[in-house]
Each structure stands twice: as structure tokens, then as C-alpha cells.
C-alpha positions as a Markdown table, in Angstrom:
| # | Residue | x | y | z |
|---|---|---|---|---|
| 1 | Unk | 8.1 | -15.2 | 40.4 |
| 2 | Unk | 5.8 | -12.2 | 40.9 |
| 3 | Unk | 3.3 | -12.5 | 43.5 |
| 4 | Unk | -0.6 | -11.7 | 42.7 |
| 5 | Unk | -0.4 | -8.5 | 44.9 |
| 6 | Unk | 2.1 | -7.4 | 42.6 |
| 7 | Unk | 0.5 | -8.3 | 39.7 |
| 8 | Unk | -2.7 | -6.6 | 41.1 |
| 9 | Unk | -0.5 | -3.6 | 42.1 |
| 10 | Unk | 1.0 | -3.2 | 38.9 |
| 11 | Unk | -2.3 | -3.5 | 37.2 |
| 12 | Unk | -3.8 | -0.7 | 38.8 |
| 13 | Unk | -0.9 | 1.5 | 38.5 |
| 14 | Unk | -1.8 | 1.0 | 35.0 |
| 15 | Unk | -5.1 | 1.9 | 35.4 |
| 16 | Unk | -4.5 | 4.9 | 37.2 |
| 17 | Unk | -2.2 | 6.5 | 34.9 |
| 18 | Unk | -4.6 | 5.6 | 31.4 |
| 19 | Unk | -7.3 | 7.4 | 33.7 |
| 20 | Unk | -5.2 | 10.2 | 34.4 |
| 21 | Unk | -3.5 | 11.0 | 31.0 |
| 22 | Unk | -7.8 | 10.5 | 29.6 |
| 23 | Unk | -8.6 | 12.7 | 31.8 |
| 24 | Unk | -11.3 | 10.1 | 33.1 |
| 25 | Unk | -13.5 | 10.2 | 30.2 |
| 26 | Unk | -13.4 | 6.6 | 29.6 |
| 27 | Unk | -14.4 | 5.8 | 32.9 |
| 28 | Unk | -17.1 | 8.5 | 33.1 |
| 29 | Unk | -18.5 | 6.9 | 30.0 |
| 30 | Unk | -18.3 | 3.3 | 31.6 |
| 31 | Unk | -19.9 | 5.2 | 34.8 |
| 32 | Unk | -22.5 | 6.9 | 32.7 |
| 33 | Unk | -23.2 | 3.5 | 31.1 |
| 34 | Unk | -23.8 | 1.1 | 34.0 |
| 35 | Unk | -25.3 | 3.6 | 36.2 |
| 36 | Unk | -26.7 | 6.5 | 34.6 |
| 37 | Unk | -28.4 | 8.0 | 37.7 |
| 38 | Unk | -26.0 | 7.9 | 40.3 |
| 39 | Unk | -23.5 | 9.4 | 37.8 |
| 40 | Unk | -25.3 | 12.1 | 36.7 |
| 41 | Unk | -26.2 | 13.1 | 40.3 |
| 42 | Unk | -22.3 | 13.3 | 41.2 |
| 43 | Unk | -21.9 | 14.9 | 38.1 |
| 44 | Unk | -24.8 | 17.7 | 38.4 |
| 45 | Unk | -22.7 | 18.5 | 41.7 |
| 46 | Unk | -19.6 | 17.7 | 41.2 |
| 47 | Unk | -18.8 | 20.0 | 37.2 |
| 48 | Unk | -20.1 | 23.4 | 38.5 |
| 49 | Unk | -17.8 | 22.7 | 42.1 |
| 50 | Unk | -14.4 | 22.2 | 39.4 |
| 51 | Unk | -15.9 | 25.0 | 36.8 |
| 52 | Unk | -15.8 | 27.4 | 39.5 |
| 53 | Unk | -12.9 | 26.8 | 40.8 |
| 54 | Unk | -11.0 | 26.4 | 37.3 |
| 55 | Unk | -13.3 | 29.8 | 36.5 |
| 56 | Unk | -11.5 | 31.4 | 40.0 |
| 57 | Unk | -8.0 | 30.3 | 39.6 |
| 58 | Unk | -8.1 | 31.5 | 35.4 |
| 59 | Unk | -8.8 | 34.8 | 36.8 |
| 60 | Unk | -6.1 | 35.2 | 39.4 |
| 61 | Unk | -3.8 | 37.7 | 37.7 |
């Protein structure tokens, strides 16, 4: 019998790995959705921080 913490467990493994192979897009939407401040606020400082970065490590040679 599986216990609810493994149920739970599995559940989320789940989760994380629909998130992951989205690339979080569904989950920004839901965030965008239910709280459309906050999530734009991480957002406003949160894209230029990885665009950099992916901007930096594209132009390593």
C-alpha cells in the first residue's frame, strides 16, 4: 500500500519534470494569472539577470 507521502512525493516529481521539460511556461502563465504584479516584478528582474548571462556564456569562444 503506498503511503500519502509517497503519493505526494511521486506527484511532485511529476510536476517538476512537466515544469522542467516546459521550460516553466505553464507555470509562469498560471503565475502571471493569479498574481500579475508580483510576477511581473520577479520577472522585470529576474529575464535581463538570465539574458545576460545566456548573452555572456553565447560569447565565450
Amino acid at each position: 500500500m503506498v503511503k500519502d507521502e509517497e503519493r505526494s512525493h511521486s506527484k511532485n516529481v511529476v510536476l517538476a519534470v512537466f515544469d522542467t521539460v516546459t521550460l516553466g511556461i505553464p507555470v509562469y502563465i498560471a503565475n502571471l494569472i493569479k498574481q500579475p504584479k508580483k510576477t511581473l516584478k520577479i520577472s522585470l528582474i529576474v529575464i535581463p539577470i538570465v539574458a545576460i548571462i545566456a548573452w555572456f556564456l553565447s560569447s565565450l569562444n
